[in-house]
C-alpha positions in Angstrom: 62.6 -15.2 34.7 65.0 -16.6 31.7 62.6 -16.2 29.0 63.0 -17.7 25.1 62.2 -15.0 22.7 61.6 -15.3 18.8 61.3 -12.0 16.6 63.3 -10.5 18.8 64.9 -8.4 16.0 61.0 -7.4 15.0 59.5 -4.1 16.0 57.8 -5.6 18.7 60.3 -8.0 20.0 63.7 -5.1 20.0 61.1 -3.0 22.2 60.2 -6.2 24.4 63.6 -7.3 24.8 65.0 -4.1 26.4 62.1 -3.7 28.5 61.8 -7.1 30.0 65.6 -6.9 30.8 65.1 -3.7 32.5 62.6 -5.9 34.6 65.2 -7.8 35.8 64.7 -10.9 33.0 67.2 -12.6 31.4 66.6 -12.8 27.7 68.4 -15.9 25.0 66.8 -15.0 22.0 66.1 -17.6 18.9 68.1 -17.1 15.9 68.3 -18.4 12.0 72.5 -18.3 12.1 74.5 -20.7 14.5 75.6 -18.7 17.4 78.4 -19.3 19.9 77.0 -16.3 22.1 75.4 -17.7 25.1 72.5 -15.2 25.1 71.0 -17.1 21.5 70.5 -20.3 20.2 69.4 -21.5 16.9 66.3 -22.7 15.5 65.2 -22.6 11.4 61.4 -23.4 11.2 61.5 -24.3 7.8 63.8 -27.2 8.3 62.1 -28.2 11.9 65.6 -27.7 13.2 65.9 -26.0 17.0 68.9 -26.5 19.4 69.1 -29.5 21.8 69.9 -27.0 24.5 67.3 -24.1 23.2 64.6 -25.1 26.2 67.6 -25.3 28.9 66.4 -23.7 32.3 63.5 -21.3 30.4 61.4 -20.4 32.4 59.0 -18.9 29.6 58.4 -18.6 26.1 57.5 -15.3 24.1 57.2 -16.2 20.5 56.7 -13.4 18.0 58.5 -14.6 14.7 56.9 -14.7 11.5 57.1 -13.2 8.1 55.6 -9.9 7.3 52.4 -10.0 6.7 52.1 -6.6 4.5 55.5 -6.9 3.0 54.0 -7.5 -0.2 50.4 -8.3 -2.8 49.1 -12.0 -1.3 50.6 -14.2 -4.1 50.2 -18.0 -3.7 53.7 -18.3 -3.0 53.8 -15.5 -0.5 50.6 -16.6 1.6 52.7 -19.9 1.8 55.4 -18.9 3.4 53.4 -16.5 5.9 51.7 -19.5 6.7 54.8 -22.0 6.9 56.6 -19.0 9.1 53.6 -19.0 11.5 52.2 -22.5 11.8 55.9 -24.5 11.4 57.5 -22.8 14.3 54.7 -22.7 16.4 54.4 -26.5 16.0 58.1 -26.9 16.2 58.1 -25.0 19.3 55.2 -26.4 20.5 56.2 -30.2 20.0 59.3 -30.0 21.7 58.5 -28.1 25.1 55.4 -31.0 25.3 58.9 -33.8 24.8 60.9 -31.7 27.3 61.8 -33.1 30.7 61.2 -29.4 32.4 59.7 -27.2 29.7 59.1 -23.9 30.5 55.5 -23.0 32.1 54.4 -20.1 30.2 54.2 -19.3 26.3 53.2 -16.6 25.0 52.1 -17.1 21.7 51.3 -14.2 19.5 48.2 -14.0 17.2 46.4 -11.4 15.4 42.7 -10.0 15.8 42.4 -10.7 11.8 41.3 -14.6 13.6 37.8 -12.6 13.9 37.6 -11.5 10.0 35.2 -8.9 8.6 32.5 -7.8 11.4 31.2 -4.3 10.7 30.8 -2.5 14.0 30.4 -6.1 16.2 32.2 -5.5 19.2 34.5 -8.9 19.6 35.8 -10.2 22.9 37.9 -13.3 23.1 34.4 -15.4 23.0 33.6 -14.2 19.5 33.9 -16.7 16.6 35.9 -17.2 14.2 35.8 -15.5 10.5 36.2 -16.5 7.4 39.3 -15.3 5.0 42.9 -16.1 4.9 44.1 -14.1 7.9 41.0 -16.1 10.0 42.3 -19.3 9.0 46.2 -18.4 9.3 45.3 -17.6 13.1 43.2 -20.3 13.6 45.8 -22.7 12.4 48.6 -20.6 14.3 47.3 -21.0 17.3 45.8 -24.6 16.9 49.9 -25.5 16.3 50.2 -24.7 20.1 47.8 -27.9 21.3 50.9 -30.2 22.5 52.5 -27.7 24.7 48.8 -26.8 25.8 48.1 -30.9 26.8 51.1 -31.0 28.1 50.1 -28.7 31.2 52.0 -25.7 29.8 50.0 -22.4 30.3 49.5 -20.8 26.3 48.4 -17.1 25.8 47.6 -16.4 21.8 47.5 -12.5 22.4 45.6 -11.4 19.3 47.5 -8.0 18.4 45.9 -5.1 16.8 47.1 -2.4 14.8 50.6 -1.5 16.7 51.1 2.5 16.4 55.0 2.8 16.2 57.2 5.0 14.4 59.7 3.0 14.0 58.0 0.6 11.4 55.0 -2.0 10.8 51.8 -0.4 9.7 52.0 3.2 11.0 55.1 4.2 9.2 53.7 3.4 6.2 50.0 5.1 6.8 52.0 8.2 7.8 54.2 8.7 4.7 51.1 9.9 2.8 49.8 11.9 5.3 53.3 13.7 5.4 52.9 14.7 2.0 49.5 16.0 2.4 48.4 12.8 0.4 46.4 11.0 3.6 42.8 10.3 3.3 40.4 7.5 4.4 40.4 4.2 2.3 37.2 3.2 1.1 34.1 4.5 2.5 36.2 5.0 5.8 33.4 3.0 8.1 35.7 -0.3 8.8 37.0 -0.2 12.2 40.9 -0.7 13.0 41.7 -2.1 16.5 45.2 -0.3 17.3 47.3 -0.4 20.4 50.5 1.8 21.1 54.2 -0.2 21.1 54.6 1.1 24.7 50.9 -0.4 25.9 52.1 -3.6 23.7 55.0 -4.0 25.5 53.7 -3.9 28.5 50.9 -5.7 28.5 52.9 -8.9 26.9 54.8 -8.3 30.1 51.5 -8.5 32.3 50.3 -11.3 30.2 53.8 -13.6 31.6 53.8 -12.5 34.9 49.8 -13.1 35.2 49.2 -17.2 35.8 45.2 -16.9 36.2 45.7 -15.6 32.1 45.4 -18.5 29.3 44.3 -18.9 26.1 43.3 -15.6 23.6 43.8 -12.3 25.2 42.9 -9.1 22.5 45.8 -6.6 22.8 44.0 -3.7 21.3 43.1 -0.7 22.8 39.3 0.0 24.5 38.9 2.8 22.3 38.9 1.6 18.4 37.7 3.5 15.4 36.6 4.2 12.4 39.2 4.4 9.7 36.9 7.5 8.9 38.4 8.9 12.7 41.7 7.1 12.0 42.3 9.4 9.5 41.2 12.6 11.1 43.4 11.8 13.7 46.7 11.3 11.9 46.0 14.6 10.3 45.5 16.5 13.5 48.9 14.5 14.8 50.6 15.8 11.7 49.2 19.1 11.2 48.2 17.8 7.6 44.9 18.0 5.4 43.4 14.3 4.6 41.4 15.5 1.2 42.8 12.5 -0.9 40.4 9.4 0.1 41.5 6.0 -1.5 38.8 4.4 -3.1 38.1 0.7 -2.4 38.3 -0.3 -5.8 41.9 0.8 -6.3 43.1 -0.3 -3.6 42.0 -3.8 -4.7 43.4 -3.3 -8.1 46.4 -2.7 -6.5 47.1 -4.6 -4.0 44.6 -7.7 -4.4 43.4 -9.6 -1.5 45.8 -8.0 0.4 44.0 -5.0 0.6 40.5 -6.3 1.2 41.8 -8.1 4.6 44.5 -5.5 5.9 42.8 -2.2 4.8 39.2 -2.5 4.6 38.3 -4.9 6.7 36.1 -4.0 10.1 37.4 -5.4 13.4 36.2 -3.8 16.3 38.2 -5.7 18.7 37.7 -5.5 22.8 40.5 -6.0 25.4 38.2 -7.8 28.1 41.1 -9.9 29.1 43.5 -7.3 29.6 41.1 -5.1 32.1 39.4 -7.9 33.8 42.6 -9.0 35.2 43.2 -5.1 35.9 45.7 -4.1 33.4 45.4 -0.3 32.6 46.3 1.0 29.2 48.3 4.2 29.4 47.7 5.1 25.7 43.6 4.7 25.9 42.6 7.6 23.3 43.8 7.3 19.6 44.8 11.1 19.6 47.4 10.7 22.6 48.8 7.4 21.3 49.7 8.6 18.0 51.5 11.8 19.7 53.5 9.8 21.7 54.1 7.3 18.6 55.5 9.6 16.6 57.2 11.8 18.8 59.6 8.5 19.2 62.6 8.2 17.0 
């Protein structure tokens, strides 16, 4: 397959990219700078400018670009251009595979289990409603951007990811700093659940989700096993042979970090992957204690 990729410089997409060329793939991967190289071409979603030539011969789409959604406290101006990063290129990509003469015939579209909000301990397959909250309508919107290419005849996946467990950034490199320094605790009363999934389970089931044609529309890429931030926490400790004494209360950590912190840290999603193992994809990270030995254990 020749297969578009945005975000490939992300922590997800520089783990796809190697892995789906070791498949066999060949990769031409979107970029913000002109490029003379023929294994990029450009696009800037802001301006609604892509290539002429960007859809030539793809076979599929993987589209993981988007600004950083825990980069920084959920000003206006920052919850603008997460959205504008999300929505914008989604439609801009979305628009012009529905105009192309041979667009490609598979897009993966990536979206985020924060579509289902705040739930307590509901268990949430890829039926559940919607929630409320920014993150809820961000996804909502993200993936409504994809209806051209989806009228058009062109089969759309929104995976909604979960927590990813990498050490090599996003969300676990920052949860483990603490932990290193014998600082790690739960936050707030520890009884939201987090929806993770390992990198390497990631990767591949993005993988399985293009090579898969009876897959469309929302598949959860979480692992069958999530938890309590409660066991979250006693987990990283065991991982890291630290104590977790220090909880952070919820209070705090909405003094500090705002809204931010109410939707990233102390919500509950307890998120199901019923699309992934109905269609007979096996997870070889199932159990939180294994996936965070092999997440950081890699450099």
């Amino acid at each position: 397959m020749k297969i578009l990729v945005s975000g490939a410089s992300g922590l997800i997409g520089s783990a796809l990219v190697p892995f789906l060329q070791a498949q066999g793939c060949e990769i031409i991967r979107l970029v913000r700078t002109p490029q003379t190289t023929p294994d990029a071409v450009y696009w800037n979603p802001a301006t609604a400018e892509l290539a002429d030539n960007a859809l030539e011969g793809i076979d599929a789409v993987v589209h993981l670009a988007g600004e950083n959604i825990a980069s920084g406290r959920w000003t206006a101006a920052r919850k603008a251009r997460i959205k504008d990063s999300r929505v914008g290129g989604t439609r801009l990509l979305a628009d012009a595979m529905a105009a192309a003469a041979n667009p490609p015939q598979h897009w993966i579209c990536a979206s985020a289990i924060g579509y289902y909000g705040n739930r307590g301990d509901e268990p949430l397959t890829e039926a559940s409603s919607a929630g409320d909250g920014f993150l809820a309508e961000l996804c909502i919107e993200w993936e409504a951007a994809a209806a051209p290419a989806v009228a058009a005849g062109i089969r759309v996946v929104f995976p909604r990811i979960g927590l990813v467990l990498s050490n090599r950034g996003g969300a676990l490199a920052k949860l483990s700093l603490p932990f290193k320094l014998c600082l790690g605790g739960r936050l707030g009363n520890g009884g939201q659940y987090m929806s993770w999934i390992s990198l390497h389970d990631l990767v591949r089931a993005l993988q399985f989700l293009l090579v898969t044609e009876s897959i469309s529309g929302p598949v959860n890429l979480s692992a069958p096993n999530p938890v309590t931030n409660r066991e979250f926490t006693k987990a990283m400790g065991r991982a890291l042979g630290r104590p977790t004494p220090f909880p952070a209360p919820a209070a705090i950590l909405r003094l500090l970090l705002g809204e931010m912190a109410e939707q990233l840290l102390l919500n509950s999603i307890r998120a199901t992957p019923g699309a992934l193992v109905d269609n007979g994809f096996q997870f070889d990270h199932e159990k939180l204690d294994e996936a965070l030995a092999a997440a950081l254990a890699t450099r």
